[in-house]
N, CA, C, O and CB atoms as a CASP TS submission, in Angstrom:
PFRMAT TS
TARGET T0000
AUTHOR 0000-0000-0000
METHOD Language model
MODEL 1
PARENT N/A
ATOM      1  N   UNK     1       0.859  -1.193   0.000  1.00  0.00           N
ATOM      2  CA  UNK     1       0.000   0.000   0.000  1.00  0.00           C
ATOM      3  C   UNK     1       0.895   1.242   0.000  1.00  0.00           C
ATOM      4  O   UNK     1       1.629   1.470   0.961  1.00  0.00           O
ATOM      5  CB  UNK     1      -0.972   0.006   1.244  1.00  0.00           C
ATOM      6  N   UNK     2       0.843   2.028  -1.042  1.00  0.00           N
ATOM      7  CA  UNK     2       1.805   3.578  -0.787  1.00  0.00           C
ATOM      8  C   UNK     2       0.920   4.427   0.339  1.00  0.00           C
ATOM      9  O   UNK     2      -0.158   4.614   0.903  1.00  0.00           O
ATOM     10  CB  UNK     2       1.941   4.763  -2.527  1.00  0.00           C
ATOM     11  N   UNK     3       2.149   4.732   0.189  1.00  0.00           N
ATOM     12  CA  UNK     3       2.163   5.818   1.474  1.00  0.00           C
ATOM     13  C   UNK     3       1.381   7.028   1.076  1.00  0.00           C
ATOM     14  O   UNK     3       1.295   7.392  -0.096  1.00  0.00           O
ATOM     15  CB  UNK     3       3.751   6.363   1.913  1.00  0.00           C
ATOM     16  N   UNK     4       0.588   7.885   2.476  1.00  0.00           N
ATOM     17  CA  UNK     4      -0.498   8.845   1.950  1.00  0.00           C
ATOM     18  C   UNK     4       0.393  10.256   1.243  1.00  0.00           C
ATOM     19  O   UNK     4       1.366  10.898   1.638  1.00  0.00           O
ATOM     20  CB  UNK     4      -1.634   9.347   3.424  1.00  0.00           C
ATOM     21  N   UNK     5      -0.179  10.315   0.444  1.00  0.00           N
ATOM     22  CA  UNK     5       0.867  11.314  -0.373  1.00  0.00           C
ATOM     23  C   UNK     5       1.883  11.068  -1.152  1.00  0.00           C
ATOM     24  O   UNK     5       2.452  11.923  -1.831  1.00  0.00           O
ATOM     25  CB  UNK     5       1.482  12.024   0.325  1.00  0.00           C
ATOM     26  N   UNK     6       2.204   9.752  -1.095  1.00  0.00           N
ATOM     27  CA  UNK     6       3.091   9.503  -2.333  1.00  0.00           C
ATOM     28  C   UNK     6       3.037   9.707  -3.607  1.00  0.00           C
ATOM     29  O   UNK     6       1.970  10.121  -4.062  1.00  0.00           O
ATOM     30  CB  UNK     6       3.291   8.553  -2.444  1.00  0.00           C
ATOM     31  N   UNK     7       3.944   9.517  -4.332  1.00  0.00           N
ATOM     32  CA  UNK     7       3.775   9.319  -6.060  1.00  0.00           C
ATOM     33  C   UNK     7       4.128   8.367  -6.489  1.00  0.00           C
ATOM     34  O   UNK     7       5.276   7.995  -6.243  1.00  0.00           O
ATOM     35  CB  UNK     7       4.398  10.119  -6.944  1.00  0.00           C
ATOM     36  N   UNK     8       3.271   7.604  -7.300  1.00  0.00           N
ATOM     37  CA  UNK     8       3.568   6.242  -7.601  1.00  0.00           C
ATOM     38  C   UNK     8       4.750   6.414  -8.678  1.00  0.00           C
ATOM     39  O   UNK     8       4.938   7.115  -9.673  1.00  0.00           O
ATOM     40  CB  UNK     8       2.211   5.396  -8.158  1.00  0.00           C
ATOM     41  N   UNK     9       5.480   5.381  -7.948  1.00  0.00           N
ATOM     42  CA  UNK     9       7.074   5.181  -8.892  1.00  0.00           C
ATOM     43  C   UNK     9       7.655   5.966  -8.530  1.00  0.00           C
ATOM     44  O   UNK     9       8.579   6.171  -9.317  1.00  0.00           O
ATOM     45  CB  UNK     9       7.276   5.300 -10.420  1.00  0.00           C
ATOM     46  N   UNK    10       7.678   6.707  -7.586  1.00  0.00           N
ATOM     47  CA  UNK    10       8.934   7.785  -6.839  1.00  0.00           C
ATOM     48  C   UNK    10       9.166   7.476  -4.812  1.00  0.00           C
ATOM     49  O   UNK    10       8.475   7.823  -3.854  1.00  0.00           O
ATOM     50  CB  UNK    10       8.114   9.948  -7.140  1.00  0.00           C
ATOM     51  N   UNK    11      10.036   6.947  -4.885  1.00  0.00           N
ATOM     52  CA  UNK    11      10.865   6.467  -3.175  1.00  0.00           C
ATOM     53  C   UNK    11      10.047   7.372  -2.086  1.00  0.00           C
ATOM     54  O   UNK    11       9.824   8.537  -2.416  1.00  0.00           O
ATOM     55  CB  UNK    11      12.985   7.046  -3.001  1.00  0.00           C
ATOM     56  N   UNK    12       9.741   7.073  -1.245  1.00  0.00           N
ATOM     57  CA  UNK    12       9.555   8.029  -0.017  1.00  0.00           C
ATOM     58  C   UNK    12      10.613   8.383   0.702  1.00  0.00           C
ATOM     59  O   UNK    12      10.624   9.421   1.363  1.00  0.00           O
ATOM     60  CB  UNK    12       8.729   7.546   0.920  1.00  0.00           C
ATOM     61  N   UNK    13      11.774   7.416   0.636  1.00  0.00           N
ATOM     62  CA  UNK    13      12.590   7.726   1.668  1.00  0.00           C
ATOM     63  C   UNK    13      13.242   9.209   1.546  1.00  0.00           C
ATOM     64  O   UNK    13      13.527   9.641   0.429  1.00  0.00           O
ATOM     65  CB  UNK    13      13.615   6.650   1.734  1.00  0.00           C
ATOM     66  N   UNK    14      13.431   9.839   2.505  1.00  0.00           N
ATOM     67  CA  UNK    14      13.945  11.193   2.113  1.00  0.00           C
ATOM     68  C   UNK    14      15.259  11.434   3.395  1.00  0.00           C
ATOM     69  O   UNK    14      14.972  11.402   4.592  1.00  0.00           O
ATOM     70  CB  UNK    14      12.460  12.516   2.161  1.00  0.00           C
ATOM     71  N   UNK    15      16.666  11.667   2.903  1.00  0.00           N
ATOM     72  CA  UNK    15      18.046  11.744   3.239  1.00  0.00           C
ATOM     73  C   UNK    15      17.476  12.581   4.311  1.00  0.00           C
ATOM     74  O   UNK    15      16.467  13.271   4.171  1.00  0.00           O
ATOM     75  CB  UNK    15      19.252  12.309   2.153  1.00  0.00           C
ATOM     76  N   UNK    16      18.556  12.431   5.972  1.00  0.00           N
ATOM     77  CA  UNK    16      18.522  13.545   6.467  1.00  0.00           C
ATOM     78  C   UNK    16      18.559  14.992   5.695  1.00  0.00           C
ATOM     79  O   UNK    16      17.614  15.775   5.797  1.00  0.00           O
ATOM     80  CB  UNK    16      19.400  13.400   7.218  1.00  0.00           C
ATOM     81  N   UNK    17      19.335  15.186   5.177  1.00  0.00           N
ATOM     82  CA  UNK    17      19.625  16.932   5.144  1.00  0.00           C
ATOM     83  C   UNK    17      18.366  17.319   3.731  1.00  0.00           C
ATOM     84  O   UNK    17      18.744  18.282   3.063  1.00  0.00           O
ATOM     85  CB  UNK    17      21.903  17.453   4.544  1.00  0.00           C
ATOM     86  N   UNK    18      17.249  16.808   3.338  1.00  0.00           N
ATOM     87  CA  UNK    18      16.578  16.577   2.503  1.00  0.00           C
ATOM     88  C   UNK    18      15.095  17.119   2.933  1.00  0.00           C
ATOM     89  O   UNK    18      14.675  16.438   3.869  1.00  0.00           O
ATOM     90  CB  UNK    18      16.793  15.262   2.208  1.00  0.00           C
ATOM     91  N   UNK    19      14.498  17.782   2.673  1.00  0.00           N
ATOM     92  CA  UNK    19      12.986  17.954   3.006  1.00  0.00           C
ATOM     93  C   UNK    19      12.161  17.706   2.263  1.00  0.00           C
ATOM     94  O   UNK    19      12.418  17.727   1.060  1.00  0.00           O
ATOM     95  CB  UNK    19      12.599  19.000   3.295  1.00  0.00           C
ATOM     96  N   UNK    20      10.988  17.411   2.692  1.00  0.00           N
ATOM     97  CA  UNK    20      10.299  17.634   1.521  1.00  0.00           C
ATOM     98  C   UNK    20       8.270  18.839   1.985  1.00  0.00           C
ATOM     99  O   UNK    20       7.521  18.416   2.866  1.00  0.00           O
ATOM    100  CB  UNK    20      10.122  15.538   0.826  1.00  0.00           C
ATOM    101  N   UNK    21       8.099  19.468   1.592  1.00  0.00           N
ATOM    102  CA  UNK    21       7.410  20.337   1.624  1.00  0.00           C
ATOM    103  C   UNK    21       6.063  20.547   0.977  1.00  0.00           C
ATOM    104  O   UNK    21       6.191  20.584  -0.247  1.00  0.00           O
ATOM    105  CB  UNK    21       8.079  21.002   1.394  1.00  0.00           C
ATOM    106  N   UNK    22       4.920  20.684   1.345  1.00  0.00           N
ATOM    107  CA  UNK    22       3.594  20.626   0.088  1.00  0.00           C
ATOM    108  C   UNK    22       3.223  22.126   0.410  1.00  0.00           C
ATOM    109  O   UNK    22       3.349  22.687   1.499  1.00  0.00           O
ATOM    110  CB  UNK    22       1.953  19.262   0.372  1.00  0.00           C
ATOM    111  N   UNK    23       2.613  22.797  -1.076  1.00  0.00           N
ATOM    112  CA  UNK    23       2.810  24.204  -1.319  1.00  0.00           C
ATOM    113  C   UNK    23       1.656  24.020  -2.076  1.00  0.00           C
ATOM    114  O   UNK    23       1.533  22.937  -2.649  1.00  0.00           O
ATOM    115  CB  UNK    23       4.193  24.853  -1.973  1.00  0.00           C
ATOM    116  N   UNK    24       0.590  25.053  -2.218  1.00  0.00           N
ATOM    117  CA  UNK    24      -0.338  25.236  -3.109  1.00  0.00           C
ATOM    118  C   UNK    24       0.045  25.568  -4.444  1.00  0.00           C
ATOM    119  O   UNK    24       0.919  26.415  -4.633  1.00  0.00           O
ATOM    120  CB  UNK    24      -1.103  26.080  -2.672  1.00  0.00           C
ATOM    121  N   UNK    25      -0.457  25.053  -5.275  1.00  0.00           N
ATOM    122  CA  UNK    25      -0.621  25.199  -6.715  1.00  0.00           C
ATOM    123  C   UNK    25       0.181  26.349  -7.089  1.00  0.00           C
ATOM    124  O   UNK    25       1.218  26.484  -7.737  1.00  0.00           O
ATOM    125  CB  UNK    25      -2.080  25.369  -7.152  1.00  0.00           C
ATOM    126  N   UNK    26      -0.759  27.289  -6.373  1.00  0.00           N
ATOM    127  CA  UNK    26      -0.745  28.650  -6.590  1.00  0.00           C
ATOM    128  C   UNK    26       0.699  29.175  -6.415  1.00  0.00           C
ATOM    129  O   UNK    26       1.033  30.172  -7.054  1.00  0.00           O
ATOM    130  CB  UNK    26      -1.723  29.325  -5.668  1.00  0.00           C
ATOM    131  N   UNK    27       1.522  28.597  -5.636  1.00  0.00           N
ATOM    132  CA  UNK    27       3.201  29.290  -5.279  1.00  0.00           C
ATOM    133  C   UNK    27       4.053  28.425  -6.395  1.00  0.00           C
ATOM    134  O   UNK    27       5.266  28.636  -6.403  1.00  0.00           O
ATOM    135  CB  UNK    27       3.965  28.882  -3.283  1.00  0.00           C
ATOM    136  N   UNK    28       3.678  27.746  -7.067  1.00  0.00           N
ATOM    137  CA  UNK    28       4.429  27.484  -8.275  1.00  0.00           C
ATOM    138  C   UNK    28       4.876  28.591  -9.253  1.00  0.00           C
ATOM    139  O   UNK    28       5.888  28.379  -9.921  1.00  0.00           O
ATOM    140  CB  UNK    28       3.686  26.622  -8.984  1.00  0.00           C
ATOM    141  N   UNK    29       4.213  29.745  -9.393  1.00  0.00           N
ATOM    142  CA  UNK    29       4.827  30.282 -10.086  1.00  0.00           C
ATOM    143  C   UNK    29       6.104  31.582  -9.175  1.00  0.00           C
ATOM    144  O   UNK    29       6.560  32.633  -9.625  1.00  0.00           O
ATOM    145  CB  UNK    29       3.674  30.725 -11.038  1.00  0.00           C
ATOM    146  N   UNK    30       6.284  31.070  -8.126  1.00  0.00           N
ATOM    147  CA  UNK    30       7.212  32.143  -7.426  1.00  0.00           C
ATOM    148  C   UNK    30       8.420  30.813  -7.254  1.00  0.00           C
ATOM    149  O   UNK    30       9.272  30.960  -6.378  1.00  0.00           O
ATOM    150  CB  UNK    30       6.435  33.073  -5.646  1.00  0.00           C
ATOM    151  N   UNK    31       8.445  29.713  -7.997  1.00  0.00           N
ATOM    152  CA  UNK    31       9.443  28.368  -7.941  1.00  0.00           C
ATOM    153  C   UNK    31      10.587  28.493  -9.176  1.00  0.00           C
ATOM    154  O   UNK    31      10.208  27.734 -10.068  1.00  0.00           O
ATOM    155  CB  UNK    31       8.429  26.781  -8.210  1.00  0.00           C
ATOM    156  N   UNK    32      11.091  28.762  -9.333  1.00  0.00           N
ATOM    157  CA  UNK    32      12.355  29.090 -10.341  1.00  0.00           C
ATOM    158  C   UNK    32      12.553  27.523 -10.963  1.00  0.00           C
ATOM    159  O   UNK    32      13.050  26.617 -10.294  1.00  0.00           O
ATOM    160  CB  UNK    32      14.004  29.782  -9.386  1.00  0.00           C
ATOM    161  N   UNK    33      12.095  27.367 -12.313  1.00  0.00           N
ATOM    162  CA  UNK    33      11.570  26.134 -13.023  1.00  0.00           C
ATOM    163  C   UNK    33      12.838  26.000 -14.120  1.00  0.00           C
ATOM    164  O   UNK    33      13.194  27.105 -14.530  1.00  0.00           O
ATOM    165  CB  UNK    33       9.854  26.367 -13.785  1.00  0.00           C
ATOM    166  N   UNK    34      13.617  24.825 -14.695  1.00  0.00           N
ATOM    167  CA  UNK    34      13.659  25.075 -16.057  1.00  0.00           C
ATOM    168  C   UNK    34      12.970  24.955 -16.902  1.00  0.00           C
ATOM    169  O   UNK    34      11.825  24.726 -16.514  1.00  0.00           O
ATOM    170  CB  UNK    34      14.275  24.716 -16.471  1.00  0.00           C
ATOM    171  N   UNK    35      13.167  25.023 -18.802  1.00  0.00           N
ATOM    172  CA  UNK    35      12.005  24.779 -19.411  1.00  0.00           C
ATOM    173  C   UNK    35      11.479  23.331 -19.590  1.00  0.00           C
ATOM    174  O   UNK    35      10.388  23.210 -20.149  1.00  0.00           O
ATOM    175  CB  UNK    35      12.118  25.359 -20.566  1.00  0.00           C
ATOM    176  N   UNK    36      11.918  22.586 -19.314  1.00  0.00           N
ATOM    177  CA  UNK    36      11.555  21.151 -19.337  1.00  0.00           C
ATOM    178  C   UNK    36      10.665  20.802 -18.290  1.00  0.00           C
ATOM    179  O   UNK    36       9.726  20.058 -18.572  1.00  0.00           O
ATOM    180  CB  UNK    36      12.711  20.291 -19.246  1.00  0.00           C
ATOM    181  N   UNK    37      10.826  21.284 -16.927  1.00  0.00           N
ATOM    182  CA  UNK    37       9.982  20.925 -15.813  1.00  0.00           C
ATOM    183  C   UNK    37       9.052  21.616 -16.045  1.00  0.00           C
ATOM    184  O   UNK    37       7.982  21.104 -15.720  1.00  0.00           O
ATOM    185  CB  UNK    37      10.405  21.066 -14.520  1.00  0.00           C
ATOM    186  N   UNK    38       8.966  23.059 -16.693  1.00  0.00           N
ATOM    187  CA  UNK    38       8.037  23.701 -16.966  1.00  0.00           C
ATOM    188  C   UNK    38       6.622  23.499 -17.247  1.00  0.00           C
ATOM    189  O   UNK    38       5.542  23.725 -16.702  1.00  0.00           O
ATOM    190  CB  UNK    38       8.411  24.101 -17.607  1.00  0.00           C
ATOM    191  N   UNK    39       7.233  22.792 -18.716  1.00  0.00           N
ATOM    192  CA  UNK    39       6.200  22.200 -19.551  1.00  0.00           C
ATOM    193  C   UNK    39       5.389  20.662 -18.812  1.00  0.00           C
ATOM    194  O   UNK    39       4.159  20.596 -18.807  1.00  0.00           O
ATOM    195  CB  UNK    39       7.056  21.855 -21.070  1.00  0.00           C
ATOM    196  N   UNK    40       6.112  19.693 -18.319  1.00  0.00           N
ATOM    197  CA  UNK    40       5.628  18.772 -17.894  1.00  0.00           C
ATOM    198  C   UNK    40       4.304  19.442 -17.059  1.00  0.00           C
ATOM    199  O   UNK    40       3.187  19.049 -17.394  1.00  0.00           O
ATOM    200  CB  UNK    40       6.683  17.980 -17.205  1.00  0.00           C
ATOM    201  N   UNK    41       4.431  20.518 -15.901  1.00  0.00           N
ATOM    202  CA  UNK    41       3.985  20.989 -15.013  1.00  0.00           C
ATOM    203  C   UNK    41       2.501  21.595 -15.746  1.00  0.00           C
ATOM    204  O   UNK    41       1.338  21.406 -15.390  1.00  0.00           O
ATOM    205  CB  UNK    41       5.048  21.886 -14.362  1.00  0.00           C
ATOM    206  N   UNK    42       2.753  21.960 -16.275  1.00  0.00           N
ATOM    207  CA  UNK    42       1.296  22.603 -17.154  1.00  0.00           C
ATOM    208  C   UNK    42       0.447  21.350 -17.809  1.00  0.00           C
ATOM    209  O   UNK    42      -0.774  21.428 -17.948  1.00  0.00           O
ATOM    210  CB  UNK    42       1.815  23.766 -18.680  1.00  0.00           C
ATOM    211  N   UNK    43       1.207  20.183 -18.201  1.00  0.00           N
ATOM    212  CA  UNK    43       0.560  19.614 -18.642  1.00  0.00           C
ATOM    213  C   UNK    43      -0.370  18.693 -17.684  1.00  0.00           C
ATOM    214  O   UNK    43      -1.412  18.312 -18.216  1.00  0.00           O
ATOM    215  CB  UNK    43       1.248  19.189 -19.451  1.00  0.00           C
ATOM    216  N   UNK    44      -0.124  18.252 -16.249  1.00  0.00           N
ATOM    217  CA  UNK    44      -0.623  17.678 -15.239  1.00  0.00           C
ATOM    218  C   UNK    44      -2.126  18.373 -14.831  1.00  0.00           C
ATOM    219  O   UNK    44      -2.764  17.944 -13.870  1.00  0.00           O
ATOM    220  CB  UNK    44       0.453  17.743 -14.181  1.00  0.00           C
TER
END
């Protein structure tokens, strides 16, 4: 069973010095993107 909030096909484990953070939609565009992540991102 994954874990609540996971993404299927991506590890949960997360390194000490590693965070991980959930942010509204909406603060994506104050996230400094390249153009490749960009595009994926719009398309979701």
């Amino acid at each position: 069973m994954p874990e609540i909030g996971s993404i299927p096909g991506h590890g949960t484990d997360v390194p000490d010095h590693e965070a991980i953070i959930r942010l509204p939609k909406v603060m994506l565009q104050y996230i400094p993107q390249s153009a490749d992540e960009e595009s994926s991102a719009h398309d979701a």
